[in-house]
Every structure is written in C-alpha cells, then in structure tokens.
LOSETOR-58473 format. One record per residue (C-alpha): z, y, x; residue in one letter. Coordinates in steps of 0.5 Angstrom, whole numbers, padded with zeros to 4 digits, always signed. Example, Ala and Ser with C-alpha at 12.3 -4.5 7.8 and 13.67 -1.06 7.14 Angstrom:
REM LOSETOR-58473
+0016-0009+0025A/+0014-0002+0027S/
This chain:
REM LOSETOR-58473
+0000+0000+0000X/-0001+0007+0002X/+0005+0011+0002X/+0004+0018+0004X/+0010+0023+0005X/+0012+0030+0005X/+0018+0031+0009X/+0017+0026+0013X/+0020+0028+0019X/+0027+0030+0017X/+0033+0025+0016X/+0032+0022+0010X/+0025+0023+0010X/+0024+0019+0017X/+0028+0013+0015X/+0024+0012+0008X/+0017+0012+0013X/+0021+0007+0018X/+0024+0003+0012X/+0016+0002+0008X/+0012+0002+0016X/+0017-0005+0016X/+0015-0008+0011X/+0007-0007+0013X/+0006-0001+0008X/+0001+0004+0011X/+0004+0011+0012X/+0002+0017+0013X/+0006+0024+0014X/+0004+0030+0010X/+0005+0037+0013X/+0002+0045+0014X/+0000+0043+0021X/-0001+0035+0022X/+0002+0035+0028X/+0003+0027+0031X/+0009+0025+0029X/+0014+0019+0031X/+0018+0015+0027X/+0022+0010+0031X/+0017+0010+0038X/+0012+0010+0033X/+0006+0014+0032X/+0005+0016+0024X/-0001+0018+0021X/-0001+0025+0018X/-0005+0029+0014X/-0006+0037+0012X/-0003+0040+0005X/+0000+0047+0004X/+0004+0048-0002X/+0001+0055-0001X/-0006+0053-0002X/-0010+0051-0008X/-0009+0045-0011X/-0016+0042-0009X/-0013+0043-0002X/-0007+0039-0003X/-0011+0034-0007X/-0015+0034+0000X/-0008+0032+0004X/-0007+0027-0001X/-0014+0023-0002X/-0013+0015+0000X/-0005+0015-0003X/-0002+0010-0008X/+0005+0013-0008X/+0008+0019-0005X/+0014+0021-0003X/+0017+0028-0005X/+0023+0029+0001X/+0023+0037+0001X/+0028+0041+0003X/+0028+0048-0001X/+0024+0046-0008X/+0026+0053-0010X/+0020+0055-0004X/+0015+0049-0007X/+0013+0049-0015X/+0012+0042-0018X/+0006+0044-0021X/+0001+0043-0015X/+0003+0037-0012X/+0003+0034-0020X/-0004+0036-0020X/-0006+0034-0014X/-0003+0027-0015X/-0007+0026-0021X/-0013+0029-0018X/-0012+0023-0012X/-0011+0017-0017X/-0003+0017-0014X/+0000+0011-0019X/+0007+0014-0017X/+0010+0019-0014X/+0018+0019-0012X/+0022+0025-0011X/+0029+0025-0007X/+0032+0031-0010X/+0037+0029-0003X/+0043+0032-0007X/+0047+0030-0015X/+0042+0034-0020X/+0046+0034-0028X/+0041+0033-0033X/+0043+0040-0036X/+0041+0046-0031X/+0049+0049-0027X/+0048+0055-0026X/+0047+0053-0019X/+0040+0055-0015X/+0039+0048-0011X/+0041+0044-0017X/+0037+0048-0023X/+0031+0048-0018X/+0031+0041-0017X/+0033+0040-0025X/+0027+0044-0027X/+0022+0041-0022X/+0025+0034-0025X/+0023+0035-0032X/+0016+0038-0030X/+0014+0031-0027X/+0018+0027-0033X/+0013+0031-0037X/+0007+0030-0033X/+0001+0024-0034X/+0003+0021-0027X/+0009+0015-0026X/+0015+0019-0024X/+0022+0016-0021X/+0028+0020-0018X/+0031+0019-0012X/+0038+0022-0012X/+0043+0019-0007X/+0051+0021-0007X/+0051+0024+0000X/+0046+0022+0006X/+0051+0021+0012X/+0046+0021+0016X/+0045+0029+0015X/+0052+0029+0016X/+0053+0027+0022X/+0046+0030+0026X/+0049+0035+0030X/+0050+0042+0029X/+0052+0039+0021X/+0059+0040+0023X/+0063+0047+0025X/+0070+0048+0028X/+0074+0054+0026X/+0081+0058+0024X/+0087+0056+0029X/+0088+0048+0026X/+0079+0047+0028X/+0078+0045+0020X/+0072+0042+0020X/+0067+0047+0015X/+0061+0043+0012X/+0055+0049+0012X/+0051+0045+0008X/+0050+0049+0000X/+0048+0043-0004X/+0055+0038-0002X/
C-alpha cells in the first residue's frame, strides 16, 4: 500500500513511517520543499505539496496515495478544505488525521483543540474515508530534549507545550 505522509519528520509522524515501512508499505513524506528525509537510517520518498497553494497542486503531491496520514503541528495554520480536495482528486481511500492531542466532541474555547475539533468535523462531512487518531499523550514528545525547562529555586519541571 502507498502510504504518504504529512509530517513525517516529526516524533509522531517518523514513527508512523517507520512502523507502515516495516510492515512493507510503501511511504512517501510529504512537505513544502522534499527534501530527503531518513527515518530509522532509511531513505524515504518525498513529494511536494503546500497548504499555501492551490488545490491542484496538493492534488499533484498526493498522485499515487492510497492512504494518508495528517500529522500537523498547528492545524490553525493549515484548513482542511485543500487536503480533502485533494484527496478526493488522487483517489485517496483513507485519510487518517492524528490530532496529536485529546479533542472533545463540542469545541472548548481553547484555540488548538477547537481547531483541531473543527478540521475533524470538515473531514467527517467530506465524501473521503476518514478515521481520527487521537493519543492521550505522546511520551516520546515529552522526552525530546529541549521539551522540559528548569525554573524557580525548587527547579520545577514546566512542560511548555500548550495543548498538554
């Protein structure tokens, strides 16, 4: 299966590669500029699409995908609308979209999660096989370095991540 990728370079994203590249799907990193990318000392494929472009454009990064995965960092910076276009334009059969966070049904009045609620619903009401990804917490990102900060006299750890 052909399996492409947005975010693919990040935690979350990297181990989704190296997890579908194991089981012998074919996958393929998708970014503004593809630049080689490796994931476990492996070369990955990579294609060119920009949420900033048209839709024919992200259509063009997507030709050949069966499945995609939607790993992305701020989903305020990126509306749904072009990548269910596109999708639908490839052929894509599934589109699975990590909201890398908890996400209530009903938005919160909390900017990353309502976003992240809003770009769900749009892709339950488009004509394209949609599933959600939504993990608890990802330790992994918690543990990369630069994640934890030392402060006050005691040295509490802060977590600066908004969305935990």
């Amino acid at each position: 299966m052909r399996v492409f990728f947005f975010g693919a370079s990040g935690g979350q994203g990297a181990a989704q590669v190296a997890m579908l590249a194991h089981a012998s799907h074919y996958t393929v990193a998708v970014s503004r500029s593809p630049n080689a990318i490796k994931i476990d000392g492996q070369s990955t494929e990579t294609a060119a699409a920009d949420f900033n472009n048209n839709n024919a454009a992200i259509a063009r990064g997507l030709e050949g995908a069966e499945v995609v995965f939607l790993n992305l960092t701020s989903t305020s910076l990126h509306p749904a609308e072009p990548i269910i276009v596109a999708a639908r334009a490839s052929g894509v059969r599934l589109l699975a979209f990590n909201t890398s966070m908890p996400v209530p049904e009903t938005p919160q009045d909390t900017k990353t999660q309502d976003d992240r609620c809003e770009r769900r619903r749009l892709h339950r009401q488009s004509d394209v096989p949609f599933i959600s990804i939504q993990p608890v917490v990802c330790v992994d990102n918690l543990l990369q370095a630069g994640r934890w900060h030392r402060s006050g006299p005691q040295h509490d750890c802060i977590l600066p991540q908004a969305h935990i």
